[in-house]
C-alpha distance (Angstrom), angle and dihedral (degrees) to the residues before:
residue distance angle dihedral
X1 . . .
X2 3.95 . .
X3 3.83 111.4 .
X4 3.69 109.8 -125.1
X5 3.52 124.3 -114.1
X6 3.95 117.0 -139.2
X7 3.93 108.4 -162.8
X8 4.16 101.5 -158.9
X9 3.46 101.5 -124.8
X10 3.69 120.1 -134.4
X11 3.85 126.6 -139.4
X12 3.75 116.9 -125.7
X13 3.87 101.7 -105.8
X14 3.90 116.3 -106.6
X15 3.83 113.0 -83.6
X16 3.89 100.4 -124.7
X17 3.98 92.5 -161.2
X18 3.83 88.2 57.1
X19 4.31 89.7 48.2
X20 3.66 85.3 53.8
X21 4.18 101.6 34.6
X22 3.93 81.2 70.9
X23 3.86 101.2 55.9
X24 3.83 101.0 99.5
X25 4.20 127.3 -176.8
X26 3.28 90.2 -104.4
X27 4.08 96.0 54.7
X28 3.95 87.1 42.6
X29 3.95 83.8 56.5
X30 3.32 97.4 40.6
X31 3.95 96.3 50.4
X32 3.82 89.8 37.8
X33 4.03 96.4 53.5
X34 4.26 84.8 56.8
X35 3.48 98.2 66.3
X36 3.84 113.1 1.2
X37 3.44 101.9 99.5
X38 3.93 104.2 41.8
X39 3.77 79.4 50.5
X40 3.56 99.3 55.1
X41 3.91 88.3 43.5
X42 3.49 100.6 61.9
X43 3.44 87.4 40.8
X44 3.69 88.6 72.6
X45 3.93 100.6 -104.1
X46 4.16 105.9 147.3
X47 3.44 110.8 -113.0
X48 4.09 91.9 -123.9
X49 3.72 81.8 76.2
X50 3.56 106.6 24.5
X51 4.26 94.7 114.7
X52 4.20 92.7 49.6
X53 3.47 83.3 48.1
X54 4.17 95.4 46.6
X55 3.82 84.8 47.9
X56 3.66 102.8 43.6
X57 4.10 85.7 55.4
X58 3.84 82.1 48.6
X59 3.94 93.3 52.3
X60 4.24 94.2 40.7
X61 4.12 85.5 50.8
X62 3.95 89.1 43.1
X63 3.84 93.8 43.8
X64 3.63 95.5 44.8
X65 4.28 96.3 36.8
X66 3.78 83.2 109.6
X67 4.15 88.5 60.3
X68 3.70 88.0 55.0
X69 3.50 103.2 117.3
X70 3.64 98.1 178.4
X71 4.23 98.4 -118.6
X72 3.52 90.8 130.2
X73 3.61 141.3 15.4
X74 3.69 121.0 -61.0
X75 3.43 86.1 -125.8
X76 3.48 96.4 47.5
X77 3.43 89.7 51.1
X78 4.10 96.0 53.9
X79 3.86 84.6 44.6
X80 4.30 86.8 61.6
X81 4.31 82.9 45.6
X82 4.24 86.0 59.6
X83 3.30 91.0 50.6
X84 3.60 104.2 53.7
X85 4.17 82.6 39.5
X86 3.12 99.6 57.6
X87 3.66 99.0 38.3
X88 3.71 85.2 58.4
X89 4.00 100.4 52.7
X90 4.51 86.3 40.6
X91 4.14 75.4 61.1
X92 3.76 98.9 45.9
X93 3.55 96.9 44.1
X94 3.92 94.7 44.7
X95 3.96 85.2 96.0
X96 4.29 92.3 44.1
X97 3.58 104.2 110.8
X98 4.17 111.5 -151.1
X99 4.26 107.1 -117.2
X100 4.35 107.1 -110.7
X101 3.82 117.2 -127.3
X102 3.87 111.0 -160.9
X103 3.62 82.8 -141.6
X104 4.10 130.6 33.6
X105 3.81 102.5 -143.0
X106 3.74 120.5 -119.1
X107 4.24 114.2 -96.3
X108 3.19 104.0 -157.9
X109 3.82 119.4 176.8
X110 4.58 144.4 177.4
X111 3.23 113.2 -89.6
X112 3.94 92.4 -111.1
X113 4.24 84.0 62.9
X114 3.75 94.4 65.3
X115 3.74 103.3 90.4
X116 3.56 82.0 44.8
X117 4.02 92.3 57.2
X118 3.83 91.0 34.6
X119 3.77 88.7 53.2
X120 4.23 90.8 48.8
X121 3.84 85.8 49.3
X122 3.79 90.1 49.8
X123 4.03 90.2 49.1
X124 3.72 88.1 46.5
X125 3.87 91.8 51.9
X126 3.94 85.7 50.3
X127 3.36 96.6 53.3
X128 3.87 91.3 52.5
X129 3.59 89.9 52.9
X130 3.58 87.3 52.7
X131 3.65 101.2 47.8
X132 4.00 84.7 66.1
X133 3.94 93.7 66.4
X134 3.54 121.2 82.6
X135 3.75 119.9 -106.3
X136 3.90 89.2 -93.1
X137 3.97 99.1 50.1
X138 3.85 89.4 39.6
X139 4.07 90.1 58.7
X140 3.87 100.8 37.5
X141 4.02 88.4 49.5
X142 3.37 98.4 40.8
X143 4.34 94.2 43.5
X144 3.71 79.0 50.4
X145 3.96 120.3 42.5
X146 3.77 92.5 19.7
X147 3.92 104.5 39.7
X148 3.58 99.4 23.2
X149 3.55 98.3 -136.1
X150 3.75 107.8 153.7
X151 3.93 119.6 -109.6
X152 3.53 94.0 -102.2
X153 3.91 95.6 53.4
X154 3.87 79.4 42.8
X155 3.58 92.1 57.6
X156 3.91 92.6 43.0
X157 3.61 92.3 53.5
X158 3.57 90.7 44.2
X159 3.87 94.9 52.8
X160 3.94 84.5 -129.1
X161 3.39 131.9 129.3
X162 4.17 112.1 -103.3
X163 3.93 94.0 -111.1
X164 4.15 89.1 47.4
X165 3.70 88.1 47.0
X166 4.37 86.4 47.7
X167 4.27 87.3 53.1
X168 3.92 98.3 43.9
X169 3.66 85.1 45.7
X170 4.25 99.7 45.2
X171 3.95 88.4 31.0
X172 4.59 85.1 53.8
X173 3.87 90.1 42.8
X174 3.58 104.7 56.1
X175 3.29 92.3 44.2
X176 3.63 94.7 46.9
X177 4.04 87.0 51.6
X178 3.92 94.1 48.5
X179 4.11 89.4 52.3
X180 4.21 85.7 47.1
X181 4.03 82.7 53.8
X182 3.62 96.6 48.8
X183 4.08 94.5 34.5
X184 4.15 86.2 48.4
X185 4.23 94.4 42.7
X186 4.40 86.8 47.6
X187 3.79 87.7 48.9
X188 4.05 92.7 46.5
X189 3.91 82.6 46.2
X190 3.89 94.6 55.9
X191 3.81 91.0 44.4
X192 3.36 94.0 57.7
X193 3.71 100.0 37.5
X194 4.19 84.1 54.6
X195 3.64 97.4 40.4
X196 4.24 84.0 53.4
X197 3.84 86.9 48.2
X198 3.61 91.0 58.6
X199 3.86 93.3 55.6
């Protein structure tokens, strides 16, 4: 009996100019509008300009679609145009000074809109936290824990090499965690100083 010979057969590799021939406006646009905005929040852009800043990374990834070469994700790739955005508009408004109110009117809310205040006041608190990173620890956490992406689409969008993207995000984290600790123990603090008042 002759032993059979099995030849592994190979697939033809994937044709990257026929990945990126199917990526349309309209599916840039459509991906972009999902996460865009969020993104560019946490990234630090002010909310007074959050939607020029949403559709300027829209136009850049619209412009440049045709520069798209397909060596990472397309939503990696949009991720790296938020960046860049919002590092951009954190620079331009650097000089924007905030308008003073003698007085901050009351917000008063039901009782089923609490969570829904507590969870704005929790954002808010993030974002200050954030605001104390640089511009590389604030991207590579918030691509990361906020977006999920994983560190090597991080590092991709990033234009960093893996083990840089690694440090800016490990170096961001910790000190994200010790400003939770000290933000949590000053809120405990207050509680219990108020809760003493009250006796």
């Amino acid at each position: 009996m002759k032993a059979e010979s099995r030849v592994p057969t190979i697939d033809p590799p994937v044709v990257v100019a026929d990945r990126v021939s199917s990526i349309t406006p309209g599916s840039v646009a459509e991906l972009g509008a999902r996460f865009v905005p969020q993104t560019l929040r946490y990234l630090g852009v002010p909310e007074q300009v959050l939607n020029d800043a949403a559709q300027d990374v829209l136009l850049v990834a619209l412009r440049r679609l045709d520069d798209f070469e397909g060596r990472s994700t397309l939503t990696t790739w949009i991720y790296g145009i938020c960046v860049r955005v919002a590092h951009d508009y954190r620079r331009k408004n650097r000089n924007n000074r905030e308008l003073l109110v003698e007085r901050m009117p009351e917000v008063t809310a039901p009782a089923h809109q609490e969570t829904a205040i507590e969870q704005g006041e929790w954002r808010r608190a993030l974002g200050r936290l954030l605001d104390e990173l640089d511009e590389n620890q604030r991207a590579a956490f918030v691509l990361y824990e906020i977006q999920q992406l994983s560190m090597k689409e991080v590092a991709e969008a990033l234009g960093c090499p893996l083990k840089t993207a690694y440090f800016r995000h490990k170096s961001a984290r910790d000190r994200v965690l010790e400003a939770f600790k000290c933000h949590t123990a000053e809120e405990k603090h207050e509680r219990t100083r108020q809760s003493s008042a009250t006796l």
